[in-house]
C-alpha positions as CSV (number, residue, x, y, z in Angstrom):
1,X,-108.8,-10.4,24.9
2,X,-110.1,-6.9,25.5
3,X,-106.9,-4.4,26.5
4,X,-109.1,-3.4,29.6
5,X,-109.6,-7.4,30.7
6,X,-105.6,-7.5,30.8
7,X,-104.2,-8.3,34.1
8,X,-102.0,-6.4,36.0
9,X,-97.6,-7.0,35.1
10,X,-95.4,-6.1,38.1
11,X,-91.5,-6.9,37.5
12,X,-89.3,-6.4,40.2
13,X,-85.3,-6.1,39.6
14,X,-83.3,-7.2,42.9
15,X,-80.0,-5.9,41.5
16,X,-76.5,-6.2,43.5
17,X,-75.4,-2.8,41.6
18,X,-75.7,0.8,41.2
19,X,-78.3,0.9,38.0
20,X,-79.9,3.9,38.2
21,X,-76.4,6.2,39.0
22,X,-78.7,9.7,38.9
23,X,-81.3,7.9,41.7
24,X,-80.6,8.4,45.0
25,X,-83.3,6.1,46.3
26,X,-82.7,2.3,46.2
27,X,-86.0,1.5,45.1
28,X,-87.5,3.0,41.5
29,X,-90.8,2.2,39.9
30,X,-91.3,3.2,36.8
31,X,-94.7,2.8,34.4
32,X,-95.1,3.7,31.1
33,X,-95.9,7.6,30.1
34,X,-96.4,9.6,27.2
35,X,-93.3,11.8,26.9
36,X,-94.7,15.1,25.9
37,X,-97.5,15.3,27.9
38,X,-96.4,13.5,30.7
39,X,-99.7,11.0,30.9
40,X,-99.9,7.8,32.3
41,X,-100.5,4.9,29.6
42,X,-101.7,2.3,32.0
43,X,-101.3,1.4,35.5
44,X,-101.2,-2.1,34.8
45,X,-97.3,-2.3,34.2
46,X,-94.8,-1.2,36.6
47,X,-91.2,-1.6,36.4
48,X,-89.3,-2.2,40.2
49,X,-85.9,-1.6,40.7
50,X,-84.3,-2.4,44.1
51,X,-80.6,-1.8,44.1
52,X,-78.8,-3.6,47.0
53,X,-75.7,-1.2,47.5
54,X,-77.9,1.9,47.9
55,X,-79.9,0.6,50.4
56,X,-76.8,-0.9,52.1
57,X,-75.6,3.1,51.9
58,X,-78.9,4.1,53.5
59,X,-78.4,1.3,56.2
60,X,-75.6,2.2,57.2
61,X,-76.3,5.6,57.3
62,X,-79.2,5.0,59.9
63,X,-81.4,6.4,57.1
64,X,-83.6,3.2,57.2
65,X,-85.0,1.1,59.5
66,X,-85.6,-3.0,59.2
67,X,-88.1,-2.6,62.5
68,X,-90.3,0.0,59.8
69,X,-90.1,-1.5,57.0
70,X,-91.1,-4.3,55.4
71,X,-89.3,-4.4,52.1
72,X,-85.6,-2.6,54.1
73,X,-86.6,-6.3,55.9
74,X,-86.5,-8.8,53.5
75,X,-83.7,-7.1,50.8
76,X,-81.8,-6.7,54.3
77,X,-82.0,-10.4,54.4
78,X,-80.2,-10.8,50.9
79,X,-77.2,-9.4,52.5
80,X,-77.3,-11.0,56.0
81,X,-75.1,-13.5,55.0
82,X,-72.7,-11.1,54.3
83,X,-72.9,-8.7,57.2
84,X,-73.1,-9.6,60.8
85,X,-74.9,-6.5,62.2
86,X,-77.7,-7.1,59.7
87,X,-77.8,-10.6,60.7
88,X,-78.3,-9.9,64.5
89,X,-80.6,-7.3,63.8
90,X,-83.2,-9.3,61.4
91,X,-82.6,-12.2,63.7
92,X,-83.9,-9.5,67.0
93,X,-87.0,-8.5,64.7
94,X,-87.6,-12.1,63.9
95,X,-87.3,-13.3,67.5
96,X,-89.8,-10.2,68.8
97,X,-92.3,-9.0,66.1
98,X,-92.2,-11.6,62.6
99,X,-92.9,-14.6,62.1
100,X,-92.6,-15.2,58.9
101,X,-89.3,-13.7,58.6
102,X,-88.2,-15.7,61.2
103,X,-89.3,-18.5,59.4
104,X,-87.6,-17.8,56.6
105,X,-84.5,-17.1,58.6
106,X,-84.6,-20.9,60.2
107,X,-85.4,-22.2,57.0
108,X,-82.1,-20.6,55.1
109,X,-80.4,-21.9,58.3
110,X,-81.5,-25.4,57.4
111,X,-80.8,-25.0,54.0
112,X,-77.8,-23.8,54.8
113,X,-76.6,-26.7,56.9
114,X,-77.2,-29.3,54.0
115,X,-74.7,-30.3,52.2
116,X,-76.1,-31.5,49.3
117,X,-77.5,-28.2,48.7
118,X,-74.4,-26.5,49.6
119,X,-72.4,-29.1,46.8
120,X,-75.3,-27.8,44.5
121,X,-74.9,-24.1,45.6
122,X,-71.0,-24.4,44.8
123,X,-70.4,-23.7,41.6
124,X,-73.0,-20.9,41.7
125,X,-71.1,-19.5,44.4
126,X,-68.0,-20.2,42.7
127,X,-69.5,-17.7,39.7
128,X,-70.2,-15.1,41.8
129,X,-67.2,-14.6,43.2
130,X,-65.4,-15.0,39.9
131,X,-67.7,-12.5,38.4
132,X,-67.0,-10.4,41.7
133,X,-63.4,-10.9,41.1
134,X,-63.6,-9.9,37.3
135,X,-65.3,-7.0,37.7
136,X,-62.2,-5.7,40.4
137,X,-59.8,-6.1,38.2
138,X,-61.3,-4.8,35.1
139,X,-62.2,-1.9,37.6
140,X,-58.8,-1.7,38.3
141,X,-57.5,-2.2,35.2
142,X,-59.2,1.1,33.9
143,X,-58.3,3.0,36.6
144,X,-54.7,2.5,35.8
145,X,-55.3,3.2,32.2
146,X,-56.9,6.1,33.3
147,X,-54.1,7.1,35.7
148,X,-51.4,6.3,33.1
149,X,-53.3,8.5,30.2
150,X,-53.9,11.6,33.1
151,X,-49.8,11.0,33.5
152,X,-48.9,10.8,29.8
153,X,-51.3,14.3,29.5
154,X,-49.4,15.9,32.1
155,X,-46.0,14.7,30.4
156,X,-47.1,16.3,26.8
157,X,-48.0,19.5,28.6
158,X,-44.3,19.7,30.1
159,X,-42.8,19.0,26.4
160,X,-44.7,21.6,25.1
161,X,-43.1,23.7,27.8
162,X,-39.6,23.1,27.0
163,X,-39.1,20.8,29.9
164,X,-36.3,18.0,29.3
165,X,-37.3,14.0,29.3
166,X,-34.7,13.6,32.1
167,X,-36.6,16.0,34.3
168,X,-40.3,15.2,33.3
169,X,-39.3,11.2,33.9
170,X,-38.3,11.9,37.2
171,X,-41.5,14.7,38.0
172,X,-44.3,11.7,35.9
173,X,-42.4,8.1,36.7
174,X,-42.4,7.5,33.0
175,X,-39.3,6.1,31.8
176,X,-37.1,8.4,29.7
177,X,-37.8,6.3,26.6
178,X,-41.6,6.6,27.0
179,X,-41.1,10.3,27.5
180,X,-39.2,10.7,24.1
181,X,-41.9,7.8,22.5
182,X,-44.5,11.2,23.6
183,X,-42.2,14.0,22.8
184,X,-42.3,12.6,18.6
185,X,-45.4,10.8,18.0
């Protein structure tokens, strides 16, 4: 096949996480360039990212607007189950101006009501919120390591000042013994 006859590759990323930190916008396309001189390769790939907690930031903010757009619609809708103010307001827009979103709003209530889909949905639920749940704790995990190195740095910097363990245990919260454990390693 001739590389003009290809057809056109769109992928779109949904993701429910910050990807792209140094973007601001929730929604990135990318498309392959030259690096030094900054030309276009093709148009006929793009890369989509749509990342849900930024656009939730934006929402919430009052930054975008369901009723304008389209695609704040339907990734508004990935999170309605979630958040009742999105719910009531996709379920106004559906009620006054779309119909297809208000199709697919009855049709997730349906689907929702089922319980042999809900007993199939389970355990994919179930992996969510363990993965949600994970993700906390290792979250929090580092953030106490990170507290507890920031403490033990403060604790070295009063040994080097002279300062006794009984004194920088009470100033840090280490114990006395992990003070000394510092003040000769």
């Amino acid at each position: 096949m001739d590389y003009g006859e290809l057809c056109k590759t769109i992928t779109i990323n949904i993701v429910n996480f910050r990807y792209l930190s140094h973007m601001h916008d929730y929604h990135s396309t990318f498309q392959l360039y030259e690096r030094e001189q900054k030309l276009l390769l093709t148009d006929m790939l793009e890369i989509h990212f749509m990342e849900l907690p930024k656009l939730l930031i934006k929402w919430r903010n009052r930054e975008v607007d369901p009723r304008e757009d389209q695609l704040v619609r339907w990734l508004l809708l990935l999170e309605a189950s979630e958040d009742e103010e999105i719910t009531q307001v996709l379920e106004e827009i559906a009620m006054q101006e779309d119909q297809v979103l208000k199709k697919a709003m009855d049709e997730w209530e349906r689907v929702s009501q089922d319980p042999e889909i809900l007993l199939a949905y389970e355990p994919r639920r179930k992996a969510l919120l363990d993965e949600k749940s994970a993700l906390k704790r290792a979250e929090r995990l580092g953030e106490e390591r990170g507290e507890k190195k920031g403490i033990q740095k403060v604790a070295l910097g009063m040994i080097q000042e002279g300062i006794d363990s009984k004194m920088i245990s009470k100033l840090t919260g280490l114990t006395i013994e992990e003070v000394e454990k510092l003040r000769y390693q």
